[in-house]
C-alpha positions as CSV (number, residue, x, y, z in Angstrom):
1,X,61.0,34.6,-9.5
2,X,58.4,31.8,-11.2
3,X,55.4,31.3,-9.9
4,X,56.2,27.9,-9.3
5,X,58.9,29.2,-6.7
6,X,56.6,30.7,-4.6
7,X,54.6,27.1,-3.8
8,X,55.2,25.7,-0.8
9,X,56.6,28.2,0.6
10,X,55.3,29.5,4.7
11,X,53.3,32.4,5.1
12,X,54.4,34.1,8.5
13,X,52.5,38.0,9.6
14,X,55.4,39.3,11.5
15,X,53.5,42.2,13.6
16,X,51.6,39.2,15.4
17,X,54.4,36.6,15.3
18,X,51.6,34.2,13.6
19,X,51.8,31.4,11.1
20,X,48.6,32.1,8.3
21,X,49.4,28.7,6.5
22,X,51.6,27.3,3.6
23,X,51.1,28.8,-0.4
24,X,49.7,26.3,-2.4
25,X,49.8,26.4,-6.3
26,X,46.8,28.2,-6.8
27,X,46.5,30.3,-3.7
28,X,46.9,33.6,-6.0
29,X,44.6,36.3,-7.3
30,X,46.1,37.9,-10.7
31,X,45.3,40.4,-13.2
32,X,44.5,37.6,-16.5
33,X,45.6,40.7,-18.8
34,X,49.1,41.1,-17.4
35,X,49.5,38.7,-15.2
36,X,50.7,40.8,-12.0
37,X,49.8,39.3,-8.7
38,X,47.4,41.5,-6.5
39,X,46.8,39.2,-3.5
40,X,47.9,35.5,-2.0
41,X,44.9,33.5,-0.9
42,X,45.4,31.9,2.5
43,X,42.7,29.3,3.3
44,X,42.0,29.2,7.0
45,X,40.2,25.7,7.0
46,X,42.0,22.1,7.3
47,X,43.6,21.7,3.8
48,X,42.0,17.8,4.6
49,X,38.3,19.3,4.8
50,X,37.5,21.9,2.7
51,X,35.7,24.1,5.2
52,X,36.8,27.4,6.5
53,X,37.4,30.6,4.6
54,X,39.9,32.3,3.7
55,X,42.5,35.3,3.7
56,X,43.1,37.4,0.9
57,X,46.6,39.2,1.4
58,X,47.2,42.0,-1.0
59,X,50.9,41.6,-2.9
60,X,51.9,44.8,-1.0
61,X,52.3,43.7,2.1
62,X,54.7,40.8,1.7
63,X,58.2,42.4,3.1
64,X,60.2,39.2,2.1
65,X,60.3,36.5,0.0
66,X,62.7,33.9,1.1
67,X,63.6,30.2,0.1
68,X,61.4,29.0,3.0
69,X,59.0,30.8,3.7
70,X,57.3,34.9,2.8
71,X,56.9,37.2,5.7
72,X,53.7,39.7,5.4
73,X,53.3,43.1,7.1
74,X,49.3,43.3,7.4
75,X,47.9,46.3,8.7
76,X,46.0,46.2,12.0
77,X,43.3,48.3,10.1
């Protein structure tokens, strides 16, 4: 899969049945070396004001990638 694939796709965290937000293009932390994605980056502001924080998902917890949208497993921890 290309990086560009994964753009606009839906974030959804199964366990709480919850929407996180929408992958943008550069909503991903990477290794600069090899390239391997570690974490998606979620903000958790209004994409139309840039306030808010954001979520920082590590790679292992996405379950499923699929045309629409990637569904996470996050931990309760």
């Amino acid at each position: 899969m290309r990086l560009s694939e994964l753009s606009g796709k839906e974030i959804v965290d199964y366990r709480k049945a919850e929407r996180l937000g929408v992958l943008g293009h550069t909503d991903l932390e990477f290794n600069d070396q090899t390239g391997q994605i570690h974490a998606l980056v979620i903000p958790t502001g209004k994409w139309m004001r840039k306030q808010g924080g954001e979520i920082k998902v590590p790679w292992h917890h996405i379950r499923t990638i699929g045309t629409d949208m990637i569904i996470l497993e996050v931990s309760n921890d």
